[in-house]
C-alpha positions as a Markdown table, in Angstrom:
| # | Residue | x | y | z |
|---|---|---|---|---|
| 1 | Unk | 0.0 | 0.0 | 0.0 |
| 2 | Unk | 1.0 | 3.2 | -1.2 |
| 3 | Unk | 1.6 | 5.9 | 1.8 |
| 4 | Unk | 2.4 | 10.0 | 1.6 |
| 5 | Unk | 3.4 | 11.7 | 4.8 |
| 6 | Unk | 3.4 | 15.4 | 4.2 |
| 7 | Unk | 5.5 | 18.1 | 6.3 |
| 8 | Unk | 6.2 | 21.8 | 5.9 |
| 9 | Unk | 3.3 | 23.3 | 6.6 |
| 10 | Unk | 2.9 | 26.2 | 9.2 |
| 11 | Unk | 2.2 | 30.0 | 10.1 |
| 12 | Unk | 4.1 | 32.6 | 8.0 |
| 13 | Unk | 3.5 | 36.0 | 7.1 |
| 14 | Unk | 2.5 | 37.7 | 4.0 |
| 15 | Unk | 5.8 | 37.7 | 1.4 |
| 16 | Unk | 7.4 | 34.4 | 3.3 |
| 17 | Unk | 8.2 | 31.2 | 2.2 |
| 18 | Unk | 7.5 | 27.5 | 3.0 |
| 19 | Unk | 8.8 | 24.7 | 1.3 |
| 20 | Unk | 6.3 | 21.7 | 1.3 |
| 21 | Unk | 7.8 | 17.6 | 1.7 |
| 22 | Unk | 5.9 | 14.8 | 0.5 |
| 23 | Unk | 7.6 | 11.6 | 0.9 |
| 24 | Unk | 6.2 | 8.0 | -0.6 |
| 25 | Unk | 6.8 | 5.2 | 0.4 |
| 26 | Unk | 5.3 | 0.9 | -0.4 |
| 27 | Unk | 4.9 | -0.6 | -3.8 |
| 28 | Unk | 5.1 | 2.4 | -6.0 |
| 29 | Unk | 4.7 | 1.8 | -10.2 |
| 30 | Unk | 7.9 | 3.0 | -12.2 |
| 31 | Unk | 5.5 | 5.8 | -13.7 |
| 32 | Unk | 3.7 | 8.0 | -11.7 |
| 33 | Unk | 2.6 | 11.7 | -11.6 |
| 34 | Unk | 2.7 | 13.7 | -8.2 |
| 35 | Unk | 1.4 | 16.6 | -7.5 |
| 36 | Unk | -0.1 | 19.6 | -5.2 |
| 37 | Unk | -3.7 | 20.4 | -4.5 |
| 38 | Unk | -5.3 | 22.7 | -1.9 |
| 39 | Unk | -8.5 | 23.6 | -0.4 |
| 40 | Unk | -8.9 | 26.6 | 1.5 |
| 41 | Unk | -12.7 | 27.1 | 3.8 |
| 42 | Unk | -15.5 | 27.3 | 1.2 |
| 43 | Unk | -13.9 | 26.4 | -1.4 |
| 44 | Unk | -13.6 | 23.0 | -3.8 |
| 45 | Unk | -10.1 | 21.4 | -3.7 |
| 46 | Unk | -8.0 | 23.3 | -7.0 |
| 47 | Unk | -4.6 | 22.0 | -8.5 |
| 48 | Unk | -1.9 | 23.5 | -7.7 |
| 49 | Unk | 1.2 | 21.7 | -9.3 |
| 50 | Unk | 2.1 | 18.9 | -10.7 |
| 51 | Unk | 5.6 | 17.1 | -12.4 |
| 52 | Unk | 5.5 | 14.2 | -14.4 |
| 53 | Unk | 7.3 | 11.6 | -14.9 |
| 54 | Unk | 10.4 | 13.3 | -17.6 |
| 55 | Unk | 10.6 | 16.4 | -15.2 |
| 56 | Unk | 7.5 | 18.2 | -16.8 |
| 57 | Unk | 5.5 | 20.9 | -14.4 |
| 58 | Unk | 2.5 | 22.4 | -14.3 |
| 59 | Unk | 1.3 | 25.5 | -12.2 |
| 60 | Unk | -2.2 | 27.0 | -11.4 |
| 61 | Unk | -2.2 | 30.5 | -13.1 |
| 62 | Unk | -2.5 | 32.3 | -9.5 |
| 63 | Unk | 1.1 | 30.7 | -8.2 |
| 64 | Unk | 2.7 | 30.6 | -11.1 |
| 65 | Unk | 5.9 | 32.3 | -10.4 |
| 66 | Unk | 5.9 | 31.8 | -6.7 |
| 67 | Unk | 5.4 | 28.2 | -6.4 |
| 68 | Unk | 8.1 | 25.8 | -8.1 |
| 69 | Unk | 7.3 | 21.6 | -7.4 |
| 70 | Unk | 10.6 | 19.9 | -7.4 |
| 71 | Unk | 11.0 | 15.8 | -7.2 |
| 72 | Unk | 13.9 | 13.6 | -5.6 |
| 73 | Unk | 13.0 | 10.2 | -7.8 |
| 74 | Unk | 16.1 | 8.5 | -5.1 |
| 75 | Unk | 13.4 | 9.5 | -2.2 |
| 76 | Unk | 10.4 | 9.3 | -3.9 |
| 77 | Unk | 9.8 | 12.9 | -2.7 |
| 78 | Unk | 7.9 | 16.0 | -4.0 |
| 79 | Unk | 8.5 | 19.0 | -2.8 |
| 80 | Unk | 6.8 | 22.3 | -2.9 |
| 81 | Unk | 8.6 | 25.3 | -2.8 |
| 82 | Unk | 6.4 | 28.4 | -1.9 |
| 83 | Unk | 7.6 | 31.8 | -2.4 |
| 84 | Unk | 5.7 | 35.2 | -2.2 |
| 85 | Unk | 3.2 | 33.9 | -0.1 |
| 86 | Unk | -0.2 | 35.7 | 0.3 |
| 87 | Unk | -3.3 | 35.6 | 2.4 |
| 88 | Unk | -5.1 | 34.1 | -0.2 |
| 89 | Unk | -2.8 | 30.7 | -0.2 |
| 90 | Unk | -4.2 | 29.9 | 3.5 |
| 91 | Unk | -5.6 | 26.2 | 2.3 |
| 92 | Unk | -4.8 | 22.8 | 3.7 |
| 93 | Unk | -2.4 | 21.2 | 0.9 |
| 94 | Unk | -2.6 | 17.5 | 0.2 |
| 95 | Unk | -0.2 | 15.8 | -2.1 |
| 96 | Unk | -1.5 | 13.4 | -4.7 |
| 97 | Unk | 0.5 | 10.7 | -6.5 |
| 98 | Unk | -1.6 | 9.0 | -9.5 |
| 99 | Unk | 0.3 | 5.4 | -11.5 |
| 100 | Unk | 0.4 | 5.8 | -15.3 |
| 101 | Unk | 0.4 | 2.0 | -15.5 |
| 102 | Unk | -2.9 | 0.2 | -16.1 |
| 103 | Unk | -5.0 | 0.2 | -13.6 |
| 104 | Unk | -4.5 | 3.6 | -12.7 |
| 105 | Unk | -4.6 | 3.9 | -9.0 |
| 106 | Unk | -4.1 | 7.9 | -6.7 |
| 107 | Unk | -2.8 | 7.7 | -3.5 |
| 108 | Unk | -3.7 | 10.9 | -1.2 |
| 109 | Unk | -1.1 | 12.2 | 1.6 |
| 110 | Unk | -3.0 | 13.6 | 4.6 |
| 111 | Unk | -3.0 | 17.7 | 4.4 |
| 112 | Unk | -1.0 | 19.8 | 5.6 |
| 113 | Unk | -2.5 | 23.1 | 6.9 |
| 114 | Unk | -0.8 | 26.2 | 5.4 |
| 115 | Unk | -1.9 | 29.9 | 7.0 |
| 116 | Unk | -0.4 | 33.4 | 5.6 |
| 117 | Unk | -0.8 | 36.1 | 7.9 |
| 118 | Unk | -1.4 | 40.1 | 6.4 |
């Protein structure tokens, strides 16, 4: 069984930074997708980043910029590098790895709560 402990989260202030671990661990496929989602109070769970397999990333338009998601393939670890911060990242962020390799099977990590002070 697939596991992902998340760590990083925390309290900063407007304009900090946080960088965001998300380690895997158990019987993982040799092709997978990880990536960053976040749900802040009222609000549906959004995308955030993503990196595929060849090094690929994706960004939601409002962190592009600020946010960079990094991988260690030797630690099967995604991070999350948040820079710029604002009020409006306050969310809980989960990490989410999804196999490429018939059947497709995602693995959730537990949240993380993230909170940006003005």
């Amino acid at each position: 069984q697939v596991q992902l402990v998340e760590s990083g989260g925390g309290l900063v202030q407007a304009g900090g930074s946080l960088r965001l671990s998300c380690a895997a661990s158990g019987s993982i496929s040799s092709l997978y997708v990880m990536g960053w989602y976040r749900q802040a109070p009222g609000k549906e769970r959004e995308s955030v980043a993503r990196i595929l397999p060849g090094g690929t990333t994706n960004y939601a338009d409002s962190v592009t910029g600020r946010f960079t998601i990094s991988r260690d393939n030797a630690k099967n670890t995604v991070y999350l590098q948040m820079n710029s911060l604002k009020p409006e990242d306050t969310a809980v962020y989960y990490c989410k790895l999804r196999t490429l390799i018939q059947p497709s099977n995602e693995y959730w990590g537990q949240g993380t709560q993230v909170t940006v002070s003005s």
